[in-house]
C-alpha positions as CSV (number, residue, x, y, z in Angstrom):
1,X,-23.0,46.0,2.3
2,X,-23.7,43.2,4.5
3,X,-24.5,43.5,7.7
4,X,-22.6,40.9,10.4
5,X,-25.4,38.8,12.3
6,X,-25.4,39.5,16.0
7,X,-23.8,37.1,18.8
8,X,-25.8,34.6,19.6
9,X,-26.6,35.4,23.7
10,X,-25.0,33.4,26.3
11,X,-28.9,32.5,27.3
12,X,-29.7,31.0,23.3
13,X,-26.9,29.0,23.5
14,X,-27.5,25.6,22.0
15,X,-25.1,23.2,23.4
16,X,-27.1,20.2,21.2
17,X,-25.9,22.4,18.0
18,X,-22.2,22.8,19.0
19,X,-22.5,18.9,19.3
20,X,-23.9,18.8,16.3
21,X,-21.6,20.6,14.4
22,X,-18.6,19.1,15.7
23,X,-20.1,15.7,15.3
24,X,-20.2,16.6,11.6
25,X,-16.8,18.1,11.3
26,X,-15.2,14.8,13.0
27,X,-17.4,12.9,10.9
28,X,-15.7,14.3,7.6
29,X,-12.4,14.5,8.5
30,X,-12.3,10.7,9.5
31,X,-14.1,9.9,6.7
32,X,-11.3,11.7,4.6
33,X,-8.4,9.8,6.3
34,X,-10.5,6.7,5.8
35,X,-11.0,6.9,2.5
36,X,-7.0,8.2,2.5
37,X,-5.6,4.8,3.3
38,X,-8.4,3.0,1.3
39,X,-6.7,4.6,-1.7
40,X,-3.1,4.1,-0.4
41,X,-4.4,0.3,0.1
42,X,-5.3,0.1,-3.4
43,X,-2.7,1.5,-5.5
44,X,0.0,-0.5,-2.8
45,X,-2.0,-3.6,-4.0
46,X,-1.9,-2.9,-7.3
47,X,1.6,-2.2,-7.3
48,X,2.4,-5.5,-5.7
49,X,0.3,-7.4,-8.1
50,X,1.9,-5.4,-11.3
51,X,5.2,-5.9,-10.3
52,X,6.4,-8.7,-7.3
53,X,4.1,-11.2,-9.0
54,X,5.4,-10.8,-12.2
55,X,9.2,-11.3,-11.5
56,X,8.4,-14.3,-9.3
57,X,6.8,-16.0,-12.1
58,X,9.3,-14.7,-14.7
59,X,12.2,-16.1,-12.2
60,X,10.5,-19.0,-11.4
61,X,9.5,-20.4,-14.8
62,X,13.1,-19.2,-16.1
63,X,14.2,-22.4,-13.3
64,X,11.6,-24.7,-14.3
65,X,12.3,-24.6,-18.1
66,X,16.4,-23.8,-18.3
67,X,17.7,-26.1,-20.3
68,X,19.8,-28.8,-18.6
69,X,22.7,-30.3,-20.4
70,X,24.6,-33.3,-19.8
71,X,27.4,-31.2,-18.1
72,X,25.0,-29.5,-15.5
73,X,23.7,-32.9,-13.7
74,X,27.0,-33.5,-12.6
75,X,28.6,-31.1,-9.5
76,X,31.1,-28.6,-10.5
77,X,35.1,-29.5,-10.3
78,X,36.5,-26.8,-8.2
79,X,40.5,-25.7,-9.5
80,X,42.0,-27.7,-6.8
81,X,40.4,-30.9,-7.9
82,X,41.4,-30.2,-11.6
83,X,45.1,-30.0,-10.5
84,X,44.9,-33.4,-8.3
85,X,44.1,-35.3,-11.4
C-alpha cells in the first residue's frame, strides 16, 4: 500500500514553485478558452460562407436574369384607375 508523502515544512516552502505551478495552470486554461473561440470563430465563418452567401447570390442573380416582358416595364394600374377609364 502506498505510503502518503509527508507535508512539505513551512521552512521548505517554495514560493517560486507555487508560482510556477499556477503560472502553468493559468497558462492551460487560457489557452483552452482561446482555442474555444478560435473554433466557435471558425465554424461561425463557415456557416456564414455556406449559407448567407449563397442565398444572396441565388436572390440576386434571380433579379438580374428574371425575365422582363413587355407588360413589366410599364407601372402597375391600381383598381381605382381601372374603374376611371
Amino acid at each position: 500500500m502506498p505510503v502518503a508523502a509527508p507535508p512539505i515544512p513551512l521552512d521548505r516552502f517554495q514560493p517560486r514553485l507555487f508560482h510556477d505551478i499556477f503560472h502553468h495552470v493559468l497558462n492551460t486554461i487560457l489557452v483552452f478558452f482561446i482555442k474555444l473561440l478560435e473554433t466557435l470563430f471558425v465554424i461561425g465563418a463557415a456557416g456564414y460562407v455556406l449559407s448567407v452567401i449563397p442565398i444572396t447570390a441565388y436572390r440576386l442573380f434571380m433579379v438580374l436574369f428574371e425575365p422582363v416582358g413587355p407588360d413589366e416595364e410599364s407601372p402597375p394600374v391600381s383598381e381605382a384607375q381601372h374603374k376611371v377609364s
